[in-house]
C-alpha positions as CSV (number, residue, x, y, z in Angstrom):
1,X,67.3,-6.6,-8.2
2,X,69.9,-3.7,-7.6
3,X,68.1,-0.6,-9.3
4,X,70.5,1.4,-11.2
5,X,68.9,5.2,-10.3
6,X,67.8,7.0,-13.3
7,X,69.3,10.7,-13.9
8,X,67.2,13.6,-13.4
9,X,67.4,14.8,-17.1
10,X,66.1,11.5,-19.5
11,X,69.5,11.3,-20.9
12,X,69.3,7.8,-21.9
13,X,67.0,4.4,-20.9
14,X,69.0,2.9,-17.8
15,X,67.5,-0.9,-17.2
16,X,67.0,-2.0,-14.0
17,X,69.8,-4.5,-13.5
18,X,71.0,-7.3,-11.2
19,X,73.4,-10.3,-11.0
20,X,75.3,-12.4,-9.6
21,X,78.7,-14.7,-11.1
22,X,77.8,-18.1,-9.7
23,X,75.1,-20.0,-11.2
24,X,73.1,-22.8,-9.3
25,X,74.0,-26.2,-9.9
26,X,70.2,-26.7,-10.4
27,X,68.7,-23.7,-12.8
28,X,65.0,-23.0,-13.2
29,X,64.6,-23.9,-16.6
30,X,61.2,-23.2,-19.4
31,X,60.3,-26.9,-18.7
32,X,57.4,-26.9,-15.9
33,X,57.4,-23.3,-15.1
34,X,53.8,-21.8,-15.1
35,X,54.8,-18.7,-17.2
36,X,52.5,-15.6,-17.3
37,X,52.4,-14.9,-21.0
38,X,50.6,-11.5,-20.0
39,X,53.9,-9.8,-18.7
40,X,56.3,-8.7,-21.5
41,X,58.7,-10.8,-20.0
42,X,59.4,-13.3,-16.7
43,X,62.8,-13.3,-14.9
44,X,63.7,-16.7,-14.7
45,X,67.0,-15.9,-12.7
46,X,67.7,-12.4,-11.2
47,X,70.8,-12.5,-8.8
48,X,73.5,-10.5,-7.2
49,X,77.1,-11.6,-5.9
50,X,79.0,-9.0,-4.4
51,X,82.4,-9.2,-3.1
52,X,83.8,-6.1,-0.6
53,X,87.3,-5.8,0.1
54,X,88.6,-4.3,3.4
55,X,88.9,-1.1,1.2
56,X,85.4,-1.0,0.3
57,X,86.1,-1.7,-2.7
58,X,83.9,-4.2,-4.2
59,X,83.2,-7.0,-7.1
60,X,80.1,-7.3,-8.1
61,X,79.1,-10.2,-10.6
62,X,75.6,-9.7,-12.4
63,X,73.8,-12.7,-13.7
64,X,70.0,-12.3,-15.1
65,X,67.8,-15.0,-17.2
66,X,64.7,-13.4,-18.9
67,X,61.9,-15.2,-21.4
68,X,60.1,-12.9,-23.8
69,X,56.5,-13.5,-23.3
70,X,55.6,-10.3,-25.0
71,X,55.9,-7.2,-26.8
72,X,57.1,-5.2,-24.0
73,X,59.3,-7.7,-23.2
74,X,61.3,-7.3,-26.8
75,X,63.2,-4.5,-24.3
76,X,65.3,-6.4,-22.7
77,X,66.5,-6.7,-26.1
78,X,69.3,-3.6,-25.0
79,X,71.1,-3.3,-21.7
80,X,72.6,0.0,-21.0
81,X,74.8,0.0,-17.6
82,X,76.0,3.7,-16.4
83,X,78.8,3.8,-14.5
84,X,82.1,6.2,-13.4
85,X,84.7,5.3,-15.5
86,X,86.9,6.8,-13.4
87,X,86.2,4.7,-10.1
88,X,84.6,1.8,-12.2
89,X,85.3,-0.4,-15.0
90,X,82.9,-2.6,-16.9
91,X,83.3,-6.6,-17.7
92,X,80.6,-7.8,-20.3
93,X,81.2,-11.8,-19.3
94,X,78.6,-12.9,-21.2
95,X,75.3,-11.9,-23.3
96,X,73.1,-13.9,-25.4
97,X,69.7,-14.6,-26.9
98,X,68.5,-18.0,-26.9
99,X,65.9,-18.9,-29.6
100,X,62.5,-20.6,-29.3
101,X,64.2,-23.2,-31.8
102,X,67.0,-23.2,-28.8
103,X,69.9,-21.7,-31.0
104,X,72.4,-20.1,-29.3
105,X,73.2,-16.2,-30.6
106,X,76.2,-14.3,-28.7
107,X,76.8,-10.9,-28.8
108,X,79.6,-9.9,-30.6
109,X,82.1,-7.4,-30.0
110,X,80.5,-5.0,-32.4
111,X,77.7,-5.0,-30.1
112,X,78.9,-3.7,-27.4
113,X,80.2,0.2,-27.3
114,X,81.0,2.0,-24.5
115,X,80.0,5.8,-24.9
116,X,79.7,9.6,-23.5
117,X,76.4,10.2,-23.4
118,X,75.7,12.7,-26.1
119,X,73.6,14.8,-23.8
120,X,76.8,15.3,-21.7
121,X,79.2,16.0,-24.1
122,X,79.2,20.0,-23.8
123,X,80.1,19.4,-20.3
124,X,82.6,16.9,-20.2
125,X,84.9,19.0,-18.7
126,X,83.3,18.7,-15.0
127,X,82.0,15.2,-16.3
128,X,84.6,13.0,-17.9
129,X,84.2,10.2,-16.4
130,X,80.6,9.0,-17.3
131,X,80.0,6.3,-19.4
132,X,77.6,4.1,-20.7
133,X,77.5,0.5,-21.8
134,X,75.6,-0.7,-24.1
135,X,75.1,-4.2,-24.8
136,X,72.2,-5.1,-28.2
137,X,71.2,-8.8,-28.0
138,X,70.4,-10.5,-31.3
139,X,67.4,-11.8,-32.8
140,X,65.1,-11.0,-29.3
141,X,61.6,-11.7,-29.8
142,X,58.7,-13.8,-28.3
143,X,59.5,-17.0,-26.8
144,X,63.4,-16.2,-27.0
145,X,65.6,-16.1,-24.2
146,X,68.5,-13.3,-23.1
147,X,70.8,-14.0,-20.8
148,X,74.4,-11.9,-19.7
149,X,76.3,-12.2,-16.8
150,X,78.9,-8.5,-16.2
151,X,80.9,-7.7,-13.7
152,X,81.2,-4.2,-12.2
153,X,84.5,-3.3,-10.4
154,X,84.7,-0.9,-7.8
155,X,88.6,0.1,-7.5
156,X,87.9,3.4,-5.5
157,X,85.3,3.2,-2.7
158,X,83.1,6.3,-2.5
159,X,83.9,6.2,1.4
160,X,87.1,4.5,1.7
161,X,87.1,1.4,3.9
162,X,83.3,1.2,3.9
163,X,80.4,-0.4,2.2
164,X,76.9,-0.4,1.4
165,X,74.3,-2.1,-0.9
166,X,70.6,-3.1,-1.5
167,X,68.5,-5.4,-3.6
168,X,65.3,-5.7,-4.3
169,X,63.2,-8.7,-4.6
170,X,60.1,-7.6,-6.8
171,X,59.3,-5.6,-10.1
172,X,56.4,-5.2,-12.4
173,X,57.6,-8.4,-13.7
174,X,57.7,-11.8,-11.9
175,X,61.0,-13.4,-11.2
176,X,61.3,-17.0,-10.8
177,X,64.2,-17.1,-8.6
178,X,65.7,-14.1,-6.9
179,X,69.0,-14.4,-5.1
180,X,71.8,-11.7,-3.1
181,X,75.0,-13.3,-2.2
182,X,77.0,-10.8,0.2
183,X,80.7,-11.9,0.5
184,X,82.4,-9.7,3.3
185,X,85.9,-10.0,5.2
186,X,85.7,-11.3,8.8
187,X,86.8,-8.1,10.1
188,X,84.4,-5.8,8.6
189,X,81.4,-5.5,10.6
190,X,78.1,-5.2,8.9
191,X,74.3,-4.0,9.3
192,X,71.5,-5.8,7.7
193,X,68.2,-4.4,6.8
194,X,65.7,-7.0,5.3
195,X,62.4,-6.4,4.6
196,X,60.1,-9.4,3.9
197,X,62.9,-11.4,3.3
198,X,64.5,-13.7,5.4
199,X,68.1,-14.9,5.6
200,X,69.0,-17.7,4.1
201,X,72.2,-18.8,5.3
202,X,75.1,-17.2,6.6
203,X,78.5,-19.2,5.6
204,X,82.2,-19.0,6.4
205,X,84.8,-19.6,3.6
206,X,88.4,-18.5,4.0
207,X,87.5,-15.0,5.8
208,X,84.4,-14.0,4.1
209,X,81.5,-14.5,6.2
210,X,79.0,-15.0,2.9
211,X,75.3,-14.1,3.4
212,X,72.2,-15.0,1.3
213,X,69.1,-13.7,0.9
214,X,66.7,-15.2,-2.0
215,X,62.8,-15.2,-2.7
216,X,61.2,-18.0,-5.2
217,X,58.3,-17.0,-7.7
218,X,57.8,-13.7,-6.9
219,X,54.4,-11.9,-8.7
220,X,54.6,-8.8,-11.1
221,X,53.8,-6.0,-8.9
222,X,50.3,-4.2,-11.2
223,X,51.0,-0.5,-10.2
224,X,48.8,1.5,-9.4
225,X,48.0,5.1,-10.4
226,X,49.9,7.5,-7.8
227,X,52.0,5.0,-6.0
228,X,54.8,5.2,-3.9
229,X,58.3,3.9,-5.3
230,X,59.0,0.4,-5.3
231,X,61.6,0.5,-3.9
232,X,59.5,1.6,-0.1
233,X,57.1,-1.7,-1.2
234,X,59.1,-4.4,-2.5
235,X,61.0,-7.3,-0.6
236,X,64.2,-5.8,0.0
237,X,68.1,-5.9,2.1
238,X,69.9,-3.3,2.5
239,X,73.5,-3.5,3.7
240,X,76.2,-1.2,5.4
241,X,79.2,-1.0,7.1
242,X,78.7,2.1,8.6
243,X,77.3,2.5,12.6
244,X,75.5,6.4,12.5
245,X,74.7,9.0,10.7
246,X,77.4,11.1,12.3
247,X,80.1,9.2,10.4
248,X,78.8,10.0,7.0
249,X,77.9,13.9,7.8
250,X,81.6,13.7,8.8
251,X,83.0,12.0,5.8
252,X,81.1,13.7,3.4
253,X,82.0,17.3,5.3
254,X,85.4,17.1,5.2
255,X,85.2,15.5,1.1
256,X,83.1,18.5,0.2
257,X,84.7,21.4,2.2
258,X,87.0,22.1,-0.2
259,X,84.9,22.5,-2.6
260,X,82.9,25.6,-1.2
261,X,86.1,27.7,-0.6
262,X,85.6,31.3,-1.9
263,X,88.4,33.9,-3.6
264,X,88.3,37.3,-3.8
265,X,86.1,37.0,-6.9
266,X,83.5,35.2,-5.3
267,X,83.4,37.4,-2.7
268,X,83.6,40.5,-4.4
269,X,80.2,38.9,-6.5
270,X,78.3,38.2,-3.1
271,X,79.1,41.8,-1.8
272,X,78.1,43.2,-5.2
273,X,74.7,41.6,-5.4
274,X,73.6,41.4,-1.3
275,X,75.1,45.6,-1.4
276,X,72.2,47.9,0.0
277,X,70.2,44.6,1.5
278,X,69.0,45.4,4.4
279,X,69.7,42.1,6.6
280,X,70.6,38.0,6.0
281,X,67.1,37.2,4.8
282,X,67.2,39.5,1.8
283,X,70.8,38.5,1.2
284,X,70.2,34.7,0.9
285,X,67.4,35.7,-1.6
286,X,69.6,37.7,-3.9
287,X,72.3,35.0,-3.8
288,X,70.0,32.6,-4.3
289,X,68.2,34.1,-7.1
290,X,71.2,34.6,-9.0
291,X,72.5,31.3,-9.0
292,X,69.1,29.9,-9.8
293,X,68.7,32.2,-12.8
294,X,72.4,32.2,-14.1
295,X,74.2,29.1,-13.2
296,X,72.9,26.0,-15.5
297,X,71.6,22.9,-13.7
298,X,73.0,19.7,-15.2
299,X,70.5,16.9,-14.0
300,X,72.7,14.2,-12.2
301,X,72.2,12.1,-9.4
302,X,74.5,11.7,-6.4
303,X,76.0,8.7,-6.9
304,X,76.7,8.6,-10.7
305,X,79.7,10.7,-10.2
306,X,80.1,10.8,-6.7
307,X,79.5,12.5,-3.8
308,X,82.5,15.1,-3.7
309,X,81.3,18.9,-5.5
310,X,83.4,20.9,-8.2
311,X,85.1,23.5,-7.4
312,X,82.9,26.7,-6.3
313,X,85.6,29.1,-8.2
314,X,85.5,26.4,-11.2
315,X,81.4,26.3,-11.3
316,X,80.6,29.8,-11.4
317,X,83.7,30.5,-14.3
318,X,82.1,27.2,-16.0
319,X,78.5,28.8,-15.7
320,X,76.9,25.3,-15.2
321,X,77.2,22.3,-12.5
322,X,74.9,19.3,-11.2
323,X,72.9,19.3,-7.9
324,X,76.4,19.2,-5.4
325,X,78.0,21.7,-7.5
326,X,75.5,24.3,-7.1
327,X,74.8,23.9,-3.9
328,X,78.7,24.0,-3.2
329,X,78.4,27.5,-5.0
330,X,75.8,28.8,-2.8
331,X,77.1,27.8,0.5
332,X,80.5,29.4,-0.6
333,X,79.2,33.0,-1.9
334,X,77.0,33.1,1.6
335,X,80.4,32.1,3.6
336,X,82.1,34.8,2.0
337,X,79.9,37.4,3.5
338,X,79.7,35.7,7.0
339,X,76.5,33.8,6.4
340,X,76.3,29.8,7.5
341,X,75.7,27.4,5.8
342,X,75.9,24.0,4.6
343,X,76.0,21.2,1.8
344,X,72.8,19.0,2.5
345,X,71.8,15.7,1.1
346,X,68.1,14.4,0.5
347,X,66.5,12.0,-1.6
348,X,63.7,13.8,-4.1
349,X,62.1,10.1,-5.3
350,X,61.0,8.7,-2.2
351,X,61.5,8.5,1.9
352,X,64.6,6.7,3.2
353,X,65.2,4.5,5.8
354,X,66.0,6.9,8.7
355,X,67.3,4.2,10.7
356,X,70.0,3.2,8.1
357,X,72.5,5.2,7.8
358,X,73.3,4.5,3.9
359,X,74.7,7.3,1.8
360,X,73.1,5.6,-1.1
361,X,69.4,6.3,0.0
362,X,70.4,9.8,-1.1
363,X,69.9,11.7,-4.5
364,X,70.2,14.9,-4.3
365,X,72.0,17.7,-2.5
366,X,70.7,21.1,-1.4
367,X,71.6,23.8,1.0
368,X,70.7,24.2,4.8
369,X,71.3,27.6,6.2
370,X,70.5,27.6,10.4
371,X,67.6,29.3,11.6
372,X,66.2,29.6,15.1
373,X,66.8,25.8,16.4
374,X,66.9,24.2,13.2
375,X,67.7,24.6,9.1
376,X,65.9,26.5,6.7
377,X,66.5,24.6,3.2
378,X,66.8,26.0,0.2
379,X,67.1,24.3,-3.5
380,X,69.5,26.4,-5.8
381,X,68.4,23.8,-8.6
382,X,65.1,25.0,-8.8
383,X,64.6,27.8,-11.5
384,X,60.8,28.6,-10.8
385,X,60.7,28.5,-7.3
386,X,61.4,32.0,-5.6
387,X,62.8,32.6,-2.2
388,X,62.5,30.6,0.3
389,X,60.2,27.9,-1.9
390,X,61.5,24.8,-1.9
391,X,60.2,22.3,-4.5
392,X,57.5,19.7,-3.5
393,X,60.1,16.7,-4.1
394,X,62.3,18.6,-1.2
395,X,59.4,18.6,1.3
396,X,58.0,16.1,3.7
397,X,62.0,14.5,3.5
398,X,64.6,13.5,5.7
399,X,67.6,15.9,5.4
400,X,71.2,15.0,6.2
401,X,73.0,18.3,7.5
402,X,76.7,17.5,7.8
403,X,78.4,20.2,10.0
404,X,81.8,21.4,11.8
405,X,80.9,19.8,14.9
406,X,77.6,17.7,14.5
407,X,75.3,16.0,11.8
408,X,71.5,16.5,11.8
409,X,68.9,14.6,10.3
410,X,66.2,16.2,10.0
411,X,62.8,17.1,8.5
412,X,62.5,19.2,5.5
413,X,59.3,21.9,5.7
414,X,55.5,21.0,4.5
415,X,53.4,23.3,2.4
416,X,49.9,23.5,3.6
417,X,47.3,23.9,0.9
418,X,46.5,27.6,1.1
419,X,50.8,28.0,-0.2
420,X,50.2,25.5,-3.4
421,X,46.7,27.7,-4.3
422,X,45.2,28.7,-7.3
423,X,42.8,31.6,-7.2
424,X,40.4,32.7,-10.3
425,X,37.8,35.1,-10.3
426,X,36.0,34.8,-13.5
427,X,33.4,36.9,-15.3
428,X,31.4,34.7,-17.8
429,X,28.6,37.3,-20.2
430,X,26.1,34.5,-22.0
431,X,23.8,35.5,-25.4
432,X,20.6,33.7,-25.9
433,X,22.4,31.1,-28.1
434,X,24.5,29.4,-25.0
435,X,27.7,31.4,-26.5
436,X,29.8,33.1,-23.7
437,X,32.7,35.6,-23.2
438,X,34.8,34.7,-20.4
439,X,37.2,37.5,-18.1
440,X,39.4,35.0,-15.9
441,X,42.4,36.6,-13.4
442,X,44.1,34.2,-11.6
443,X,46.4,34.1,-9.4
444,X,48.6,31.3,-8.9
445,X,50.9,30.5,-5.4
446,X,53.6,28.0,-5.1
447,X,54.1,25.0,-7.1
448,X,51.1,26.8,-9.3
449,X,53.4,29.9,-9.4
450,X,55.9,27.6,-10.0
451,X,54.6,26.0,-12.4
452,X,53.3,28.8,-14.8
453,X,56.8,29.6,-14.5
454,X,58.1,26.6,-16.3
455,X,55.6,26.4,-19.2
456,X,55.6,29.7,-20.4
457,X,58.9,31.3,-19.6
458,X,60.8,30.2,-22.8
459,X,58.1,30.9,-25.3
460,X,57.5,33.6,-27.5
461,X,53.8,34.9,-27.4
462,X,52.8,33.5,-30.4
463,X,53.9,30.1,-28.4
464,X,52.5,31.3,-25.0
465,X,48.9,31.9,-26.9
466,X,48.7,28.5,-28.4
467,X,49.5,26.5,-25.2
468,X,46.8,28.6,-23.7
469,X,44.6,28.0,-26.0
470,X,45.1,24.0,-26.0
471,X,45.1,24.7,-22.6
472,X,41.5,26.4,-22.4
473,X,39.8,23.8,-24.8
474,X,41.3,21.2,-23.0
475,X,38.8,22.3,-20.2
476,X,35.8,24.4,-22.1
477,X,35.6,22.7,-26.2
478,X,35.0,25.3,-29.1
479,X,37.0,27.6,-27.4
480,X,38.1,30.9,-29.1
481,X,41.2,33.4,-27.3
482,X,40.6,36.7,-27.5
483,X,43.5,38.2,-25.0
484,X,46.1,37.1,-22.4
485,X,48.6,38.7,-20.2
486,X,50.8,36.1,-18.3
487,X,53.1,38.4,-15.7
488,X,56.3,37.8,-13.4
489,X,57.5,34.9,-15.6
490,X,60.6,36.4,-16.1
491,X,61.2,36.8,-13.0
492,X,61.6,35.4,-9.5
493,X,61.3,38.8,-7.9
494,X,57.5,39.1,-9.3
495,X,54.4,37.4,-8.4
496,X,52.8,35.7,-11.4
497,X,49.7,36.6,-12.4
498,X,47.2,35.4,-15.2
499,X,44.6,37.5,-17.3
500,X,42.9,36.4,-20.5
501,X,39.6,36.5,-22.1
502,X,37.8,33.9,-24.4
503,X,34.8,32.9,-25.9
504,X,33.3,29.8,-26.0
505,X,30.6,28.8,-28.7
506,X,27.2,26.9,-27.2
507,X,28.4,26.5,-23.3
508,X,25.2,26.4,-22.7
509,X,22.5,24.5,-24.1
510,X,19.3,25.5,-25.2
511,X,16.4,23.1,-25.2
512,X,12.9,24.8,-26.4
513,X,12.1,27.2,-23.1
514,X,15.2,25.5,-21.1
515,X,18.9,26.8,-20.5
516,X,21.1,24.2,-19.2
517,X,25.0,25.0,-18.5
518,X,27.7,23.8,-15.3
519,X,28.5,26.4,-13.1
520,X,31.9,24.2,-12.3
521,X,34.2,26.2,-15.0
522,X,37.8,25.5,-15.3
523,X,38.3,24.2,-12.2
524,X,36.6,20.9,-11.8
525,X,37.0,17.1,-10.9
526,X,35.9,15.7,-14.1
527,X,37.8,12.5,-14.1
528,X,38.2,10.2,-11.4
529,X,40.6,7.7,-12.6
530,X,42.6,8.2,-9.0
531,X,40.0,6.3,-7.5
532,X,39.0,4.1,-10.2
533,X,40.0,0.7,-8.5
534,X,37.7,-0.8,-5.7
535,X,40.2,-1.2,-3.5
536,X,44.0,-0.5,-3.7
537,X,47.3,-2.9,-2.5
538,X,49.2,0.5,-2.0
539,X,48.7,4.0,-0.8
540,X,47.7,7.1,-3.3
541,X,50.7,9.7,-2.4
542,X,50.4,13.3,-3.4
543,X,53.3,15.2,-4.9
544,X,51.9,17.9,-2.3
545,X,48.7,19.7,-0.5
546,X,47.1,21.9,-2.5
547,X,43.8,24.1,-2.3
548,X,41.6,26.0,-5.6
549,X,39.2,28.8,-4.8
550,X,36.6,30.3,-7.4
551,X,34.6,33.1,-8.2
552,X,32.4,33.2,-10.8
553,X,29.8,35.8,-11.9
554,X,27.8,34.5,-14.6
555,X,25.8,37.1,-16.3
556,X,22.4,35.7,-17.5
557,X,21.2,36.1,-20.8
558,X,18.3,38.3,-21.2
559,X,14.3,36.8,-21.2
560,X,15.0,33.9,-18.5
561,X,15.1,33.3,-14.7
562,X,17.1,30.8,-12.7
563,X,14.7,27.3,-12.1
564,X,17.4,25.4,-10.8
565,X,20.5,25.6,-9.1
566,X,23.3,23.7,-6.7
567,X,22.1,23.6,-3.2
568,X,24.7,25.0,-0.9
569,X,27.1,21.5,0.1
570,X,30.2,21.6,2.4
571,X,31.9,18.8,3.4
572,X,35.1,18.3,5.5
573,X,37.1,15.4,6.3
574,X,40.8,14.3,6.8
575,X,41.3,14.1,3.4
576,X,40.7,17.6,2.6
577,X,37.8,20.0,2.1
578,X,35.4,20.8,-0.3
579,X,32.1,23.3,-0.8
580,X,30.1,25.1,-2.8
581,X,27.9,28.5,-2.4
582,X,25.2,29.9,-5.4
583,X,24.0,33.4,-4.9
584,X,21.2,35.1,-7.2
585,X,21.6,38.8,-7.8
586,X,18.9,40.2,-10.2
587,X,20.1,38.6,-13.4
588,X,23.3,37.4,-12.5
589,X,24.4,33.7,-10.9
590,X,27.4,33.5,-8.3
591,X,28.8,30.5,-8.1
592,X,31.6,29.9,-5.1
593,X,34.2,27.0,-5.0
594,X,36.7,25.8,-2.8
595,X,38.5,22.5,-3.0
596,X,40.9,20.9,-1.2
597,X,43.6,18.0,-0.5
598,X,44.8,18.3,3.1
599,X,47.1,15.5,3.2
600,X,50.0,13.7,1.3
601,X,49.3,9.9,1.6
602,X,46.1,8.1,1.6
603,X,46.6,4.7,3.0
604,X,44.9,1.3,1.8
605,X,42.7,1.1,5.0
606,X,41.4,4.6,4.7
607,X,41.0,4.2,0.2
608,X,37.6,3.3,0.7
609,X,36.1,6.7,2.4
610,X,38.7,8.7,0.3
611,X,37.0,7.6,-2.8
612,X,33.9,8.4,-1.6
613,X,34.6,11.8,-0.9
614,X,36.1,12.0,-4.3
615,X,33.5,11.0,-6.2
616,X,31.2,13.3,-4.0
617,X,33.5,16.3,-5.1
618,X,33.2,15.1,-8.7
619,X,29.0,14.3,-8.7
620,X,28.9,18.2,-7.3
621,X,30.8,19.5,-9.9
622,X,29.0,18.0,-12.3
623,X,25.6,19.8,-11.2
624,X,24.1,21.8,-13.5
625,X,22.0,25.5,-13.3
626,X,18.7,25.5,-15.2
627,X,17.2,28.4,-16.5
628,X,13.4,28.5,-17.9
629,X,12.3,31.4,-20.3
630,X,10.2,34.3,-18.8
631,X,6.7,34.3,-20.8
């Protein structure tokens, strides 16, 4: 299965896709097949024939079989295909629905447009050539059939003279047969990749060397909650022409260099806003701040329309550009004021194959300036993060640094916990009715910050106070706001900070001469559907390491005395750390919390002892203080 990447914005619904052109002399059929009528849908065939030129440029012929089993199968009822119509072109061969009474339905002409997407049409100007085809089936429903064959045409090569490819095996739906045919001239020299999937056969005819890889009856993958990409778990090839690393940092250098050329304009912008800084660190921040705050981030992945940047001149007069483009900005303002730096390329969705080098395992470009004996990276897409942040999906990643002389690979920076940390000290007043009024500042760092940042800054206050509100009785029912102050959401200069005050009606409960409430306030492990299976087929993988620290005072109400109260717990593993601490002041209850995950990926083997310490963390939280009436 070739996976068509999704963009970074939901423009549209882009199907996973495959194919091949040549169909075997002896098809599975619906006779004798033990079909799973719990999937949606079963691929009956799923296969890829792909013929590369000496060019690069390639052929590819895309041939998939599917049975509706189910509702969710109803769609594959619409294919939509994205593609670059300027280095592309699109052949629907064929498309059909077959019936359960076996009647053959074609698409028809009028079925099949080929469109701008409307979400890009204000900037086609920097976009024109992105397209999408869509193809609507007729009459799809349960126990009918599609089937279409297309052919994608690659005239220009990203990288001319080379090539590179992968498909994948495996979905969250079975396949029945599941077949890549490579055809490549004799004089092109190739690198294969398979994982869990062996060669077939390896054929001469004329001069292509053809190469097949296929697996038979492969299961639905049943994800799991928090799982890594299929694309690291299934069966998979991948192919490529190219020998190292060094030879795409070159190529992709010298097609992007012209792009971060700076004019007197440019220039005369950097000097204006780095003017009075005191050295390079505060200089990067100011250029980066302004292009994060005033040049508009269209959400496109590498790939979809190339690898080679606008313009930097053209981006900042256009006021708007996709990952490359901004990043081409960047590196050209900090040029012009005798700063390096560099065009970078990483993939946000998942870790590539270091040992591959395979310009299409890469999403997403960003900017590496040189520091000490490596790169500080820096992510002019971002809009929340402040200087020198770098979004969770940048970090823990494999980073391609094409420059003059050299290309590095290397490893993009780790938060620890204490940088992604939420801090709260709380003041919580109760009456003798269980009603409480509730103080909270808190004090949010990294993607917390970052966050706050993103859900708040476009509102206006009457907006801000009802998503707080949901917010707040989404954690604490029959909750009333009183006040809030959210500050430095404007702003990536300012720290953020929260303040607000609410009351809550019958917090705690009241049972004759007993007072009963949680001490675990807003910040609590109340769920624990992450470790909900027994055991798991795949790892739990963190977006990023994170820690939460609490304060609370609770202020008794009048007339009663503490009974009962959380004993004092720590506990401390490799998964992270959690404790709790009460202290008893005269009539007031301090309750101390700190939580945290340590780590990024929790593997199968260790699942087991992970859980446990979750469930630990959530049984703790869940302890209540009881008070008894004083006689």
């Amino acid at each position: 299965m070739r996976i068509l990447r999704a963009w970074k914005i939901p423009l549209f619904i882009v199907l996973i896709f495959c194919g091949c052109a040549v169909i075997p002399t002896s098809q599975p059929t619906n006779d004798n097949l033990d079909i799973p009528l719990d999937q949606g849908a079963v691929y009956l065939i799923d296969e890829a024939d792909v013929v590369v030129s000496v060019s690069g440029a390639t052929e590819t012929i895309i041939h998939q079989k599917i049975i509706i089993t189910g509702e969710k199968g109803k769609q594959h009822g619409t294919l939509q295909i994205s593609y670059d119509s300027e280095r592309q072109s699109i052949d629907i061969i064929e498309a059909k629905t077959i019936t359960p009474e076996n009647l053959v339905l074609r698409a028809q002409k009028s079925n099949i447009k080929i469109v701008t997407p409307a979400e890009l049409t204000p900037y086609s100007v920097l976009y024109p050539g992105i397209k999408v085809c869509t193809v609507n089936l007729p009459s799809v429903g349960i126990g009918s059939t599609v089937e279409y064959t297309y052919k994608i045409k690659t005239n220009k090569p990203l990288m001319p003279g080379e090539f590179w490819d992968g498909f994948y095996f495996q979905s969250e739906e079975p396949f029945v047969l599941s077949r890549y045919r490579l055809w490549v001239p004799e004089k092109m020299q190739i690198h294969t990749f398979p994982f869990s999937v062996e060669l077939k056969q390896r054929t001469k005819k004329g001069n292509l060397y053809c190469y097949e890889w296929s697996k038979k009856n492969m299961p639905a993958i049943t994800p799991e909650i928090m799982m890594p990409p299929l694309e690291e778990i299934v069966p998979r090839v991948l192919v490529t022409s190219i020998d190292d690393w060094d030879q795409i940092g070159r190529w992709f250098f010298n097609l992007a260099k012209d792009s971060t050329v700076y004019d007197s304009n440019l220039k005369n912008l950097a000097l204006k806003l780095t003017e009075n800084k005191k050295d390079n660190d505060e200089k990067i921040k100011a250029v980066y701040h302004y292009i994060c705050k005033n040049i508009r981030y269209i959400g496109l992945e590498l790939g979809i329309h190339g690898f080679k940047p606008h313009s930097a001149k053209d981006v900042i007069k256009l006021g708007y550009g996709d990952c490359k483009d901004k990043a081409a900005l960047m590196v050209a303002m900090l040029r012009s004021i005798n700063i390096p730096s560099y065009i970078a390329l990483i993939n946000t969705d998942r870790y590539i194959e270091e040992n591959i080098p395979f310009p299409g395992q890469f999403n997403h470009a960003i900017v590496a300036i040189p520091k000490d004996s490596s790169f500080m990276i820096l992510d002019p897409t971002s809009e929340v993060f402040p200087y020198p942040q770098v979004p969770p999906y940048d970090q823990n990643k494999a980073v391609l640094v094409p420059t003059e002389g050299k290309t590095y690979l290397v490893k993009s920076y780790t938060s620890n916990p204490e940088e992604n940390k939420k801090t709260r000290n709380i003041n919580v007043y109760f009456d003798e009715d269980g009603n409480i009024e509730a103080n909270v500042k808190m004090i949010p760092e990294g993607i917390f910050n970052a966050a706050i940042r993103n859900n708040f800054r476009f509102l206006s206050e009457e907006e801000k106070r009802r998503q707080l509100s949901r917010d707040l009785n989404s954690l604490v029912p029959n909750t009333t706001l009183k006040s809030f102050e959210i500050k430095g959401i404007e702003s990536l200069e300012e720290e953020v900070e929260e303040n607000y005050a609410f009351t809550s009606a019958r917090y705690g409960i009241k049972m004759q001469d007993t007072f009963i409430f949680k001490p675990a306030f807003l910040e609590k492990i109340e769920g624990t559907e992450i470790v909900s299976l027994e055991k798991r087929n795949f790892p739990i993988r963190f977006h990023y390491k994170s820690a939460f620290i609490d304060k609370i005072c609770f202020y008794l109400p009048q007339g009663y005395r503490v009974d009962t109260y959380p004993e004092p717990i720590r506990i401390t593993n490799k998964f992270g750390n959690y404790s709790i601490n009460v202290k008893i002041e005269n009539n007031t209850l301090v309750y101390q919390r700190y939580f945290s995950i340590d780590v990024l990926e929790i593997n199968p083997q260790d699942y087991i002892e992970f859980r446990q310490f979750y469930q630990a963390c959530s049984y703790f939280d869940g302890l209540p203080v009881i008070l008894k009436k004083i006689h």
